[in-house]
C-alpha positions in Angstrom: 18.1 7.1 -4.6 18.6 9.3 -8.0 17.4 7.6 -11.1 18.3 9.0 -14.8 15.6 7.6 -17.4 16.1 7.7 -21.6 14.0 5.9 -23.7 15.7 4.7 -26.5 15.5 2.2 -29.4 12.2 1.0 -27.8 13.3 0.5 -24.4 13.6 2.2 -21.3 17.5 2.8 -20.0 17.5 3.5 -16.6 20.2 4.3 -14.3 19.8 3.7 -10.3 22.3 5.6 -8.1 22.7 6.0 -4.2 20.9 4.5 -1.3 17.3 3.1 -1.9 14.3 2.7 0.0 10.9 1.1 -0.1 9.7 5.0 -0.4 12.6 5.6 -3.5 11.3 2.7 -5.1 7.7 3.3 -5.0 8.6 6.9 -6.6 10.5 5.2 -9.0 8.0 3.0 -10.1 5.5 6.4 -10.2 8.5 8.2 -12.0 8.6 5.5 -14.7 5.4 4.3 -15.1 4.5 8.5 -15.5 6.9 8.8 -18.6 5.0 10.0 -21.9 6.4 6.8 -23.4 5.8 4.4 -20.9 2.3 1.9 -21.6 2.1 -1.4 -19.7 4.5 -4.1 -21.1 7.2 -1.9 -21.7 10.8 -2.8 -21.7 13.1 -1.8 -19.1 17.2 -1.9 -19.0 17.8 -1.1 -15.6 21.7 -0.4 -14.3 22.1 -0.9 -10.9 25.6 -0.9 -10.3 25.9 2.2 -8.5 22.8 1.6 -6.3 22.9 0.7 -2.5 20.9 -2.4 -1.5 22.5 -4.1 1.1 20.8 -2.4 4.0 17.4 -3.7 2.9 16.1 -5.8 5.0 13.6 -9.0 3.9 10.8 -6.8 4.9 12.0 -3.8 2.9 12.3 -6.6 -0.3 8.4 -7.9 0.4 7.4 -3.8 1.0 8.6 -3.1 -2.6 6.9 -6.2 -3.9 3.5 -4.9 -2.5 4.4 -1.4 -4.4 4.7 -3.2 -7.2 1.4 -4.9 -6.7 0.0 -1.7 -6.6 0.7 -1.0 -10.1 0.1 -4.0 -11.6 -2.1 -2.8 -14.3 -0.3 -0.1 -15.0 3.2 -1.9 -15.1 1.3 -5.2 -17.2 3.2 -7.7 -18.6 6.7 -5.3 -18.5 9.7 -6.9 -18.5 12.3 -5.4 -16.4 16.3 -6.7 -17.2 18.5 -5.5 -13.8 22.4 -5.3 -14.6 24.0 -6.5 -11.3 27.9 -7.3 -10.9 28.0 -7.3 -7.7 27.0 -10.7 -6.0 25.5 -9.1 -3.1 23.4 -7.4 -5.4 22.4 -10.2 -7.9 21.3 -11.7 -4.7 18.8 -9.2 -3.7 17.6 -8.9 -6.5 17.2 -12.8 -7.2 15.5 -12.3 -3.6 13.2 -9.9 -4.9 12.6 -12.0 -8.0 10.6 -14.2 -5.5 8.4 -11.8 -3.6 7.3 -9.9 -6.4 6.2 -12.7 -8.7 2.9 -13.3 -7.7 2.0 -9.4 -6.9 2.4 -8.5 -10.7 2.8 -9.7 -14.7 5.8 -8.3 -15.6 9.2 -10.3 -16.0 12.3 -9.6 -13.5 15.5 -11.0 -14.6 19.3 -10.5 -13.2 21.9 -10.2 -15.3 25.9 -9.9 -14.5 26.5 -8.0 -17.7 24.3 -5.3 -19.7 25.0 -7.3 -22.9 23.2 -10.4 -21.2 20.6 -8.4 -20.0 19.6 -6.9 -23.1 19.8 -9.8 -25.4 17.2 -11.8 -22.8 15.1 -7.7 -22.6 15.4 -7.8 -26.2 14.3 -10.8 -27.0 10.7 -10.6 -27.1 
């Protein structure tokens, strides 16, 4: 999986491409939570409509949650808004929404469009 990060107007944008994996996503996470501007709680916009989910298994979705879990305190109370048109997609990530709950403090929302996602991201 390829992801392209900008922070901008006091958010991070992120764009997920390609075929992802518990391993992508735990780089990701290290990636993002890396960036000179990232401190726990911050705000991120993140377009997935050109990523590849639909091979994950259940497992794979709980794996991710645990990676999550491992950076709790370093992600805090973040709030992550995921654009996803694609109902498989929403799906997952309403899937994911479940297993990663308890494992950190940070807020996961779905969102069909990016203006929906970043009025509820925004809205702080």
């Amino acid at each position: 999986m390829e992801y392209k990060v900008t922070f901008i107007d006091g958010y991070f944008d992120v764009k997920l491409i390609g075929k992802s994996s518990v391993e992508d996503s735990a780089a990701y996470f290290d990636f993002l939570i890396a960036h000179k501007r990232w401190s726990p709680g911050s705000l991120v916009l993140s377009d997935e409509t050109e990523i590849e989910i639909g091979h994950l298994t259940v497992n794979d979705l709980e794996q991710i949650s645990k990676v999550c879990g491992e950076r709790r305190t370093a992600i805090g109370a973040a709030r992550f808004a995921a654009v996803v048109p694609k109902d498989l997609l929403y799906g997952m990530n309403r899937m994911f929404q479940v297993y990663v709950e308890p494992s950190w403090d940070a807020k996961i929302n779905a969102f069909r469009t990016r203006d929906e996602a970043l009025t509820w991201l925004l809205s702080i």
